[in-house]
ZADO-1210 file (C-alpha; in nm, 4 decimals, padded with zeros to 6 digits):
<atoms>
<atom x="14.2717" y="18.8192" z="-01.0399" code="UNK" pos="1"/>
<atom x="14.3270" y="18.4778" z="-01.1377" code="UNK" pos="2"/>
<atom x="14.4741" y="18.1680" z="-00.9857" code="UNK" pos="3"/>
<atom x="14.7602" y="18.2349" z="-00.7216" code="UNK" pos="4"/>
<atom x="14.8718" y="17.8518" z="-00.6878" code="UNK" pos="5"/>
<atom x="14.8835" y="17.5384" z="-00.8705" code="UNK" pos="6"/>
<atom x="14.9947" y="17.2828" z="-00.5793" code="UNK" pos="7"/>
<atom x="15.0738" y="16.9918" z="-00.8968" code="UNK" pos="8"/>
<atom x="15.0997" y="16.6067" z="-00.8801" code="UNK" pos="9"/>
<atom x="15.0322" y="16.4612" z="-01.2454" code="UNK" pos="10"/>
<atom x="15.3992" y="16.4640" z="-01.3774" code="UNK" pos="11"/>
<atom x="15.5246" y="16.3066" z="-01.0167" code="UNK" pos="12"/>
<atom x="15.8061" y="16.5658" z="-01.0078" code="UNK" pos="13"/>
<atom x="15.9568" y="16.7164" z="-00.6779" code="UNK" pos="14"/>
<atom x="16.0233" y="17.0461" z="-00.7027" code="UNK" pos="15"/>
<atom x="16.3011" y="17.1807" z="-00.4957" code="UNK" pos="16"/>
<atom x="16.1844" y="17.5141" z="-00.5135" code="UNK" pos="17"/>
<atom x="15.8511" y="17.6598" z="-00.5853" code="UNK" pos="18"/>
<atom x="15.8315" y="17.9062" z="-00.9365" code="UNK" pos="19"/>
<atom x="15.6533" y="18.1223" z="-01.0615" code="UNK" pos="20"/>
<atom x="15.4267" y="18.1988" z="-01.4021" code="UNK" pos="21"/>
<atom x="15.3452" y="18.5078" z="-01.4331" code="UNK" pos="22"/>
<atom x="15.1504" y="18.5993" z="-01.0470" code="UNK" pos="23"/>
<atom x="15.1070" y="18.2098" z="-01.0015" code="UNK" pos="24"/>
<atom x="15.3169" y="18.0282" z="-00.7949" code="UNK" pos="25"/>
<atom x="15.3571" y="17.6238" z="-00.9006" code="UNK" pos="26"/>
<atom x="15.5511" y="17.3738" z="-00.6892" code="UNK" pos="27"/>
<atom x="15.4932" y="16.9940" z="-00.6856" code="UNK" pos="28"/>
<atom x="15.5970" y="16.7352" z="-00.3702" code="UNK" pos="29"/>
<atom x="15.6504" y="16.4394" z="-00.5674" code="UNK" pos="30"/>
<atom x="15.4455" y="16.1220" z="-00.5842" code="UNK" pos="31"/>
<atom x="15.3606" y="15.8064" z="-00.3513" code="UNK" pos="32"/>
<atom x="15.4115" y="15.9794" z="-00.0460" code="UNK" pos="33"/>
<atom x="15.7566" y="16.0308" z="-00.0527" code="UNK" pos="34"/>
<atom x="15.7671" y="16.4119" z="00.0557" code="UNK" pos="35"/>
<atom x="15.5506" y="16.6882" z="00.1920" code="UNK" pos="36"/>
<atom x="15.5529" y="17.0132" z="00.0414" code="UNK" pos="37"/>
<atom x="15.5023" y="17.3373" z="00.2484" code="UNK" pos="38"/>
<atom x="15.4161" y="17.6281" z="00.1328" code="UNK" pos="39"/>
<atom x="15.3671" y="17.9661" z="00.3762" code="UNK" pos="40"/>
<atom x="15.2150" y="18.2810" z="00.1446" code="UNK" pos="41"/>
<atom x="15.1438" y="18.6482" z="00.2478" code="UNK" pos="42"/>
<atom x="14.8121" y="18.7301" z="00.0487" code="UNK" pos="43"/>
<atom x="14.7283" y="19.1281" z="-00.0104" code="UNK" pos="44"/>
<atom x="14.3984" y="19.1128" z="-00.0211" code="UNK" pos="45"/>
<atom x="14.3202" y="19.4627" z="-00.1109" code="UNK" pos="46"/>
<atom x="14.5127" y="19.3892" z="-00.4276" code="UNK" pos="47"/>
<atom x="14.4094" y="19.0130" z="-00.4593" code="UNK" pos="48"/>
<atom x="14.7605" y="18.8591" z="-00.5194" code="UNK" pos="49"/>
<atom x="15.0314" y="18.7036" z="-00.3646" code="UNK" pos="50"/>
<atom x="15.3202" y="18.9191" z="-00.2241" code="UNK" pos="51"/>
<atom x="15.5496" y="18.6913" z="-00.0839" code="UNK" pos="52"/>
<atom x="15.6240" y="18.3111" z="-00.0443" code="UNK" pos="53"/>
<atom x="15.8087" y="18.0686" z="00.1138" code="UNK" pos="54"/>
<atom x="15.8384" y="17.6911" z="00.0173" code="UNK" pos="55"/>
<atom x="15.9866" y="17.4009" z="00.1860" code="UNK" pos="56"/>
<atom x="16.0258" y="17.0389" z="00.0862" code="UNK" pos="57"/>
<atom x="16.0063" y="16.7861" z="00.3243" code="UNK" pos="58"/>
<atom x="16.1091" y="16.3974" z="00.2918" code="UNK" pos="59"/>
<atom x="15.9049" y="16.1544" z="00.4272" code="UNK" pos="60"/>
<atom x="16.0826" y="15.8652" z="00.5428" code="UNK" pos="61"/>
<atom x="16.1573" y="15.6676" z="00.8922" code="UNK" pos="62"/>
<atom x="16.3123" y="15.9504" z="01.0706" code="UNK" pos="63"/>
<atom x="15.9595" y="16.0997" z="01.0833" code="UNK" pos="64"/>
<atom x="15.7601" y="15.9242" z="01.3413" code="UNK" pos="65"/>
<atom x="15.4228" y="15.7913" z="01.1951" code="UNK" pos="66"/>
<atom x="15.0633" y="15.9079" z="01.3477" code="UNK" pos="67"/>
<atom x="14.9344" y="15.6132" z="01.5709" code="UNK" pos="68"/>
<atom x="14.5667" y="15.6579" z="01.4916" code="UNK" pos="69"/>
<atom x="14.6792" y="15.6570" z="01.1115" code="UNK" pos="70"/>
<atom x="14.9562" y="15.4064" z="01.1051" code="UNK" pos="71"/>
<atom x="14.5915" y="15.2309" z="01.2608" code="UNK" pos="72"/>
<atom x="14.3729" y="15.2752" z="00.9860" code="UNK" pos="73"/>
<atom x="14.7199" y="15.1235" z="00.7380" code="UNK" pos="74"/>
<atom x="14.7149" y="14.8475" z="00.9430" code="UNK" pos="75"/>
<atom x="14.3522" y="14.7236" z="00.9386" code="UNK" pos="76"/>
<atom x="14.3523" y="14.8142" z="00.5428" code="UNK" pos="77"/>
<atom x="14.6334" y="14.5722" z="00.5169" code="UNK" pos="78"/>
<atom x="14.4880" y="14.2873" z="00.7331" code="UNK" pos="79"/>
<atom x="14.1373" y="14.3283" z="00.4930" code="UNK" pos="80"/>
<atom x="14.3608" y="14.3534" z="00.1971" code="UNK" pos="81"/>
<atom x="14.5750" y="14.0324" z="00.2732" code="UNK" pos="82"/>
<atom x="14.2569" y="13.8120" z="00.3759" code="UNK" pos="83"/>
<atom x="14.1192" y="13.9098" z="00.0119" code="UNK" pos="84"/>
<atom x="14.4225" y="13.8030" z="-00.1046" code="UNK" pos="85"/>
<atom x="14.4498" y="13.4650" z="00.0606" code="UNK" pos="86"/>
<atom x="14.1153" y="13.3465" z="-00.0101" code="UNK" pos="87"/>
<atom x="14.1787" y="13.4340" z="-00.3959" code="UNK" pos="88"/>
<atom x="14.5383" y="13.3672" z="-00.4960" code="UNK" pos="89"/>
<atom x="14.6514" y="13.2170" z="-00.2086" code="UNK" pos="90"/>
<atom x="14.8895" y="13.5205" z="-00.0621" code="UNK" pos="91"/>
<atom x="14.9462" y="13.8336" z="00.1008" code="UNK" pos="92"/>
<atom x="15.0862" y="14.1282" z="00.0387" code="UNK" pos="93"/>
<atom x="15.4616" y="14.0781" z="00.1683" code="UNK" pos="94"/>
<atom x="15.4422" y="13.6933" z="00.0306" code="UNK" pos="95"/>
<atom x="15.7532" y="13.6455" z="-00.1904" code="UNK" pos="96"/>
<atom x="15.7380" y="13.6252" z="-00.5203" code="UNK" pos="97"/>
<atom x="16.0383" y="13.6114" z="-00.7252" code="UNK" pos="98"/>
<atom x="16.4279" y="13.6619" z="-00.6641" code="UNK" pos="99"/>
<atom x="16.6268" y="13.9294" z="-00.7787" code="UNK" pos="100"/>
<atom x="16.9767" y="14.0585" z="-00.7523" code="UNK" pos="101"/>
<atom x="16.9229" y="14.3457" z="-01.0046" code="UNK" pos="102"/>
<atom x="16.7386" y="14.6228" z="-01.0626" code="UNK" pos="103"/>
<atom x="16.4761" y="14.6604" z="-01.3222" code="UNK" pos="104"/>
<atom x="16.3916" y="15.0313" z="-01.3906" code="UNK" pos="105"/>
<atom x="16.1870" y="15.2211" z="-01.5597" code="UNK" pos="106"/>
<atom x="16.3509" y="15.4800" z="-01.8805" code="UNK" pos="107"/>
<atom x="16.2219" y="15.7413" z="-02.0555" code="UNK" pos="108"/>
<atom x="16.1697" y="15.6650" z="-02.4893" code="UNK" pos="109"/>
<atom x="16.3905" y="15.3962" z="-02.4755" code="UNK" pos="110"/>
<atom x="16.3325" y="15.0272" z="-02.3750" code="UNK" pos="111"/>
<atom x="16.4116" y="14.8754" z="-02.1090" code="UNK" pos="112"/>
<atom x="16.4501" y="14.5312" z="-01.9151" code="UNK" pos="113"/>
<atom x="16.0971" y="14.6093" z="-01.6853" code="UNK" pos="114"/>
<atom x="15.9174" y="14.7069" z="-02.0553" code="UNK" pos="115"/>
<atom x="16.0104" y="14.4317" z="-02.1611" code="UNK" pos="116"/>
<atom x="15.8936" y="14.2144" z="-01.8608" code="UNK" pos="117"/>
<atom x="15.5549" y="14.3842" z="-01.8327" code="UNK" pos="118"/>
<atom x="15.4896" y="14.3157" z="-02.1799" code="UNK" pos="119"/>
<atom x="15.6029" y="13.9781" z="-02.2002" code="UNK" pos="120"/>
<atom x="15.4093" y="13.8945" z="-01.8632" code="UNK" pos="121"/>
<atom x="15.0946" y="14.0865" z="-02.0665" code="UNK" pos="122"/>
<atom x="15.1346" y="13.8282" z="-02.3612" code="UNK" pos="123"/>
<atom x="15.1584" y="13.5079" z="-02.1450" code="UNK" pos="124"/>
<atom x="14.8592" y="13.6142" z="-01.9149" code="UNK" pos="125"/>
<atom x="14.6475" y="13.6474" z="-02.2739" code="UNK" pos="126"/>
<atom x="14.7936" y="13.3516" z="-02.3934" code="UNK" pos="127"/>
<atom x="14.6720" y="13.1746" z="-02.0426" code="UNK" pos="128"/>
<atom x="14.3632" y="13.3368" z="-02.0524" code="UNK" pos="129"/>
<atom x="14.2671" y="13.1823" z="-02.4032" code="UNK" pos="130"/>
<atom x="14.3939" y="12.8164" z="-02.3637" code="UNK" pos="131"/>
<atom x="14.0543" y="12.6612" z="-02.2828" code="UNK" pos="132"/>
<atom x="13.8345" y="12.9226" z="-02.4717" code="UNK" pos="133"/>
<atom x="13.7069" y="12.8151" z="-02.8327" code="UNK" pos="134"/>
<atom x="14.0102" y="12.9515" z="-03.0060" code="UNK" pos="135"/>
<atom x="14.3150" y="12.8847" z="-02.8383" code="UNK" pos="136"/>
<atom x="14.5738" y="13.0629" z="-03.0500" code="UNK" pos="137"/>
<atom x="14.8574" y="13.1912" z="-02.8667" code="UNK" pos="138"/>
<atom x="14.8862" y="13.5912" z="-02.9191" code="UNK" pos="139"/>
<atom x="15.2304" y="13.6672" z="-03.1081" code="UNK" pos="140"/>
<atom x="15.2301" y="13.9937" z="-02.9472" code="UNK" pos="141"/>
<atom x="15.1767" y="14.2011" z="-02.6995" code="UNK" pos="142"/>
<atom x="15.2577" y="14.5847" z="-02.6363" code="UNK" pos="143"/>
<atom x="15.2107" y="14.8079" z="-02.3107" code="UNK" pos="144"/>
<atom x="15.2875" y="15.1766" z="-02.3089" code="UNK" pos="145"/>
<atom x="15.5055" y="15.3087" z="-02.0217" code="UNK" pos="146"/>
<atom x="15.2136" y="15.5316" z="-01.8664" code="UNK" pos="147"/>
<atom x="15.1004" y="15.2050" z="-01.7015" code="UNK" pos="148"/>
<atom x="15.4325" y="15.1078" z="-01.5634" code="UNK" pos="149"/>
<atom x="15.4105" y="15.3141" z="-01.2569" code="UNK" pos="150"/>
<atom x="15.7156" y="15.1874" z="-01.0405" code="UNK" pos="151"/>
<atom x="16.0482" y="15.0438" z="-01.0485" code="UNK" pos="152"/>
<atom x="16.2049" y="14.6840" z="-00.8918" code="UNK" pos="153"/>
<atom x="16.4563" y="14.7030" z="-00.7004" code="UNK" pos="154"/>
<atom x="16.6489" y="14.4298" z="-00.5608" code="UNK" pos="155"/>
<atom x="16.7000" y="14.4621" z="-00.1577" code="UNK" pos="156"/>
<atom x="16.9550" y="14.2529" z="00.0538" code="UNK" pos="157"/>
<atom x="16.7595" y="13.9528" z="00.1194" code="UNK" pos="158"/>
<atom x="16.6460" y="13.9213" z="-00.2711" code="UNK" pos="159"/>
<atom x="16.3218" y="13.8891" z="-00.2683" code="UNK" pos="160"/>
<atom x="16.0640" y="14.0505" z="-00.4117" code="UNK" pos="161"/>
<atom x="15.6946" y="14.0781" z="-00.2680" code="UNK" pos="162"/>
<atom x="15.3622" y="14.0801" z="-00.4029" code="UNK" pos="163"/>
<atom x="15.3339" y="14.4266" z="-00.3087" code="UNK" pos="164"/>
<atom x="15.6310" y="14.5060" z="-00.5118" code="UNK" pos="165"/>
<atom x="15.5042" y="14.3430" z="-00.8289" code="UNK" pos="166"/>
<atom x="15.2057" y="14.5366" z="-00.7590" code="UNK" pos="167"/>
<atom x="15.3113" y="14.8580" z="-00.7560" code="UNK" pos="168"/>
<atom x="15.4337" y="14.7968" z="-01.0915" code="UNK" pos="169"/>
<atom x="15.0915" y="14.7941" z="-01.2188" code="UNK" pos="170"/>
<atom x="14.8637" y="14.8872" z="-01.0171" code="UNK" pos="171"/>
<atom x="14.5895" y="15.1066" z="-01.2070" code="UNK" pos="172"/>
<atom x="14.2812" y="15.0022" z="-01.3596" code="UNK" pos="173"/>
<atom x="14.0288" y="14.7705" z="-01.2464" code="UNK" pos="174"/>
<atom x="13.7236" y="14.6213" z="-01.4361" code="UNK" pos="175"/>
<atom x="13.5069" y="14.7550" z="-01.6475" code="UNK" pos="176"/>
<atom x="13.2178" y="14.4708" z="-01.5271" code="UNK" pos="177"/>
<atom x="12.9855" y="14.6712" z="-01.2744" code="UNK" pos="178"/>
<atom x="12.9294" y="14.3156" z="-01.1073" code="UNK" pos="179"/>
<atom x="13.2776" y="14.2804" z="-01.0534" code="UNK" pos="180"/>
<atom x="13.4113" y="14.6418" z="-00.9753" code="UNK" pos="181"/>
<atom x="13.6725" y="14.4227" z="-00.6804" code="UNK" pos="182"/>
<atom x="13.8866" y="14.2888" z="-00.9852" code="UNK" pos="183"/>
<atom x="14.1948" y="14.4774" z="-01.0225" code="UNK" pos="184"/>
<atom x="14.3719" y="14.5990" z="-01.3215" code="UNK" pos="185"/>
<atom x="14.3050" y="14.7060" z="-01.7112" code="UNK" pos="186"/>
<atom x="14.1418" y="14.4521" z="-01.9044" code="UNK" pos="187"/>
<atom x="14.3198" y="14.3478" z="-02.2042" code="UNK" pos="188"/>
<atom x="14.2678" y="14.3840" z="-02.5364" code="UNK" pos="189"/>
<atom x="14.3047" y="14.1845" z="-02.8164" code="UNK" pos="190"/>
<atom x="14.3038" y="14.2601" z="-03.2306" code="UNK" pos="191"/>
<atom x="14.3902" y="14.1183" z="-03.5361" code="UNK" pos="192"/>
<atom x="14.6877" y="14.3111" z="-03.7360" code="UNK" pos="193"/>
<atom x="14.8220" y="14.2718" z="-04.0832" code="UNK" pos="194"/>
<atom x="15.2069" y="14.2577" z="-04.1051" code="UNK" pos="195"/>
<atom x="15.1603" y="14.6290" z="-04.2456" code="UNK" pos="196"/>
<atom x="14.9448" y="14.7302" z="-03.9088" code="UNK" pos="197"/>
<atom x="15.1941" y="14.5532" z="-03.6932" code="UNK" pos="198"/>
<atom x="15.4760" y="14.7510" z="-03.8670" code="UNK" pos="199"/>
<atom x="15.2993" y="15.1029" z="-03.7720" code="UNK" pos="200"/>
<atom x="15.2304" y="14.9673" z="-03.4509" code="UNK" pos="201"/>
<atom x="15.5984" y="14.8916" z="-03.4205" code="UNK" pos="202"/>
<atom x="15.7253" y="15.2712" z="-03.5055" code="UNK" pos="203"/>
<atom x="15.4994" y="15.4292" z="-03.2025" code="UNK" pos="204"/>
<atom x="15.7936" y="15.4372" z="-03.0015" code="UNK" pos="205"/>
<atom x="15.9957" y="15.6250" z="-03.2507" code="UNK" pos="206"/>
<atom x="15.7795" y="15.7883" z="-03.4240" code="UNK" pos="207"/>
<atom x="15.4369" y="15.8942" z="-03.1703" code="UNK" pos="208"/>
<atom x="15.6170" y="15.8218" z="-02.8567" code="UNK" pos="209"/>
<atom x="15.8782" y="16.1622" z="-02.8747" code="UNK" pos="210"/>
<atom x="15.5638" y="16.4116" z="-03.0023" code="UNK" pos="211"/>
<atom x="15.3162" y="16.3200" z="-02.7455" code="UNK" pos="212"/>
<atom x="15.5392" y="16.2602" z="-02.4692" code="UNK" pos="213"/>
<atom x="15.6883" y="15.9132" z="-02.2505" code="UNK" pos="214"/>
<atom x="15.3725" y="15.7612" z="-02.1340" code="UNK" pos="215"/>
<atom x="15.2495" y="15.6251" z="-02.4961" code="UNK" pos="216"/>
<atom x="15.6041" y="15.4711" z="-02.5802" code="UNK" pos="217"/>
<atom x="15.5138" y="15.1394" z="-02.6841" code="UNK" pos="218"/>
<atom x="15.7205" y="14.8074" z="-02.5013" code="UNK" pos="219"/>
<atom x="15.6876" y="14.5237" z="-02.6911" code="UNK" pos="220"/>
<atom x="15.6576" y="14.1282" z="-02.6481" code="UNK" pos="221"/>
<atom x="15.7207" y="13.8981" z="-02.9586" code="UNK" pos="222"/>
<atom x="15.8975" y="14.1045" z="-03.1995" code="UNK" pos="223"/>
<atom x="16.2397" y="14.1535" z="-03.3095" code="UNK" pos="224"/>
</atoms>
């Protein structure tokens, strides 16, 4: 008769309770982990819909004890993971990277400190990128929109903050170079703009951004 649940996960919203459309029910658990959603259904099947449900959200944290053989399969991910690492940057994982007694967090249409940061860290990784190429003009600016910012940072009592962390930041993407498909992350993008393109670029966030919704709200790097 149609579909009887939509189990969701794009918008990374927990749902405290499952709803209803119409004869669908729709719950989400969240993103990264963080809870488990259960839900228990009575099905008619003579009539080919759902009668009743019930729907419980669980957190997932350290009061649940971990599955050995999984926690298993974590760890020897981690130990290929941080050897790739090593032998390319010169890290792992949990190697500090930068100290931090604040939070930086993401916001919703508005900017904000970790914007800011991501696009400013864009620009100067261009910039870097360029310096022995034929033309090494610095890029004025940079922009990333907040559907790639994926996760806050949050400053923890020993002030540190991990490669991991960064990471998690910005962690989608990786190349579009079949002979390189290991090399995480977007590529960049450069173009030239007139002071009239850069303008329109510059009203995205106030103008695009609220119609079509967070993730294309522009943060900026090199404009005032």
């Amino acid at each position: 008769t149609g579909v009887d649940v939509i189990a969701s996960g794009h918008e990374h919203t927990a749902t405290a309770e499952a709803f209803e459309v119409g004869q669908t029910v729709v719950f989400e658990p969240g993103s990264y982990g963080e809870h488990l959603a259960r839900l228990d259904v009575s099905f008619n099947v003579t009539q080919g819909r759902i009668e009743t449900f019930t729907y419980e959200l669980l957190d997932v944290d350290d009061n649940v004890e971990g599955d050995a053989a999984m926690q298993g399969v974590v760890e020897a991910s981690l130990t290929a993971l941080d050897a790739a690492l090593q032998a390319s940057l010169g890290l792992t994982t949990s190697s500090p990277i930068v100290e931090l007694d604040f939070d930086l967090v993401r916001g919703s249409l508005v900017e904000t400190g970790l914007g800011s940061l991501t696009a400013d860290a864009f620009r100067a990784a261009a910039t870097d990128a360029v310096a022995t190429s034929v033309d090494t003009t610095p890029f004025t600016a940079a922009a990333v929109p907040n559907g790639t910012v994926r996760d806050d940072l949050h400053h923890t009592d020993e002030g540190i903050v991990t490669f991991s962390d960064m990471f998690n930041v910005l962690p989608l993407g990786m190349s579009p170079d079949p002979t390189n498909q290991n090399l995480p992350g977007w590529p960049l993008v450069s173009v030239y703009l007139t002071a009239a393109e850069l303008q329109q670029v510059c009203l995205i966030p106030t103008s695009i951004a609220p119609l079509f919704g967070n993730s294309v709200y522009l943060n900026l790097s090199g404009i005032r």
